[in-house]
N, C-alpha and C positions, 0 to 999 in steps of 0.2 A: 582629247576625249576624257570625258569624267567617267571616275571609280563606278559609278552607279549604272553607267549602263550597262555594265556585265552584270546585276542583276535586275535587269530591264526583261518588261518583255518581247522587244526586234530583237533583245539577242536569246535570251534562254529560249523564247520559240522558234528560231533559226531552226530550219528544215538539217543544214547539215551538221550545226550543231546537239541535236536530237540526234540524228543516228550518230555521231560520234561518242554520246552521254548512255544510250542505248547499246553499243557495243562494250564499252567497257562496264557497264554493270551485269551484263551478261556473261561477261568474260569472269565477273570477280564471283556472281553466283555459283558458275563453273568452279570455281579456285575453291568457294568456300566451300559445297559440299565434299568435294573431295579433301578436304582440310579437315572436316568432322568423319571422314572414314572410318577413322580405328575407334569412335567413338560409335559410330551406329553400328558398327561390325559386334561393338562388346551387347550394347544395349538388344541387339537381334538378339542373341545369345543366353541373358540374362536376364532380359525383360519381356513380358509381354508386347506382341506385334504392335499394337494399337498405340505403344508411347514413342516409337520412332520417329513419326510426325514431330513430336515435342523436341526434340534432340538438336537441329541446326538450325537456331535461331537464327544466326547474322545474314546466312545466304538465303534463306526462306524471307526475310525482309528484301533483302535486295531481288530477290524474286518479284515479290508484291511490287517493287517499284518497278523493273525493267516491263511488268507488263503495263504498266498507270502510264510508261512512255509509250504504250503502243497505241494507248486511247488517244495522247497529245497528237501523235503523228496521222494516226487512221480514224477520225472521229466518226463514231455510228452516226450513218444516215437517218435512218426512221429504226430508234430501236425499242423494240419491246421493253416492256415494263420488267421482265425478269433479266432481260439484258441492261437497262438500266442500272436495274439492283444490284448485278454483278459488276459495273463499272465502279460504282458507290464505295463497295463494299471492297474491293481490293484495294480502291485510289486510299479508304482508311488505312488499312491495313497498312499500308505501304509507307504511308505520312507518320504513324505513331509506331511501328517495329523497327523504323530504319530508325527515329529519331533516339527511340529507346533503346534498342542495340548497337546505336552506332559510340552512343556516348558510355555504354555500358563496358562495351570495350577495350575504348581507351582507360574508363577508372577502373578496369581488375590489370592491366599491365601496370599502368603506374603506382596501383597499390603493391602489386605482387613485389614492384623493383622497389619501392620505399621499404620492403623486410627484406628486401637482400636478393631477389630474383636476380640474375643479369640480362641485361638485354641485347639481343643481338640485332641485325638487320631486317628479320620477319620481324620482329615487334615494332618496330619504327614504322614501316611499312604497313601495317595494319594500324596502330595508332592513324597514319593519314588515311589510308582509305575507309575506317569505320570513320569519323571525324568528319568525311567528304559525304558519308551516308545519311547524315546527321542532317548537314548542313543544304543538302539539294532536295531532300525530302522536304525542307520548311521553304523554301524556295521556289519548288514548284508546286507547292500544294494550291498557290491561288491562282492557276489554272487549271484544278480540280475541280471535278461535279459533286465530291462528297461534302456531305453537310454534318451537322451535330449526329443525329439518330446514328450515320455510319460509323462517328467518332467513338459513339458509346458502345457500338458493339464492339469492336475493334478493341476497345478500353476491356470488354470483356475477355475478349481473345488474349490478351497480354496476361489477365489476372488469371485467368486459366492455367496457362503457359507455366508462368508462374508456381500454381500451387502442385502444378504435374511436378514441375523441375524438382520443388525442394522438399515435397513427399516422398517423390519414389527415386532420387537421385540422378535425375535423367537430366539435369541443370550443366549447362559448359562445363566442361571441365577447367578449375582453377588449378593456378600456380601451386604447386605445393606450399609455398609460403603463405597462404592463404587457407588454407584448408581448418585452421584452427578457428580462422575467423567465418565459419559458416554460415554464423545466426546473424553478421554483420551485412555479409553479402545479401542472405535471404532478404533482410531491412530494406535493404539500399536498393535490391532490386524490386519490390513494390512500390517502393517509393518514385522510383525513376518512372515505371509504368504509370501512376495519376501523375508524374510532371510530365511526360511526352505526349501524352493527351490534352495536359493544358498547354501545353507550347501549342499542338495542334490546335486547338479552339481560339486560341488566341490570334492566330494568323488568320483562320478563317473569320474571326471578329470583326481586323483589320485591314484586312486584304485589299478592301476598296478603296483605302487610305493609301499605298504601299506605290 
């Protein structure tokens, strides 16, 4: 058996390979909201209602994917043009927040441990699973219905994200070791948002190559 068929499509569209990829991203949205807990608890608190939504990036992405697997599994029969839109528009979302949060992840651990963080077995384990978020978002995007126009909005979504985070401090909480490097983070995180939007464009480029 060659490497390449695991990412084929008989196997990434395998029926029970799907609910297998399906339960575990759901399990991990589970994980992560309650992982940003004590952060929406403080931001309730402190912040205006309306910036909550901004607050858990990583599981709010894998949200946006675990439902883009519900599209692969249950495809709309005859669906309206606004059901459409919302297939679109999540399947972006889903392709440019995981790719964007997943690799965002892994570079605030490994930066935090490069100034002396330590790391324990949560950070390993999150290094693979943002990493895995990353990587099945660009994999199954060319079996997505979303085109450019969803990317761009989506693209909008992230810069939004974005400028909520690091105006009104409602951005992940980093490593304490990190915190002097604010304006570095702020950088690297717009930056990553126009790159996981060209990784997405890029796939959908080539898709029919692949």
């Amino acid at each position: 058996m060659q490497v390449s068929f695991f990412w084929s499509k008989s196997f990434l569209l395998n029926r029970p390979f799907l609910w297998l990829l399906f339960i575990v991203n759901l399990a991990g949205t589970v994980y992560g909201y309650i992982w940003y807990d004590s952060q929406l608890e403080w931001t309730a608190v402190h912040k205006p209602v309306w910036m909550i939504p901004f607050v858990p990036d990583s599981p709010t992405s894998s949200l946006f994917f675990t439902m883009a697997l519900l599209y692969l599994m249950f495809p709309l029969g005859n669906p309206s043009g606004f059901a459409k839109a919302g297939r679109v528009l999540i399947e972006a979302l889903a392709v440019v927040c995981s790719v964007k949060y997943g690799i965002w992840a892994v570079a605030m651990i490994i930066a935090g441990a490069s100034q002396g963080d330590v790391l324990n077995w949560t950070h390993y384990m999150l290094m693979a699973s943002h990493l895995a978020m990353a990587v099945e978002a660009l994999l199954y995007y060319r079996f997505m219905k979303a085109g450019p126009i969803a990317l761009v909005i989506a693209l909008g979504w992230l810069l939004l994200n974005d400028t909520i985070d690091y105006t009104y401090g409602v951005n992940p909480w980093l490593p304490d070791e990190l915190e002097d490097d604010r304006s570095a983070v702020e950088l690297f995180t717009y930056i990553l948002s126009l790159f996981s939007f060209a990784a997405a464009w890029l796939v959908y480029r080539y898709r029919n190559q692949v």
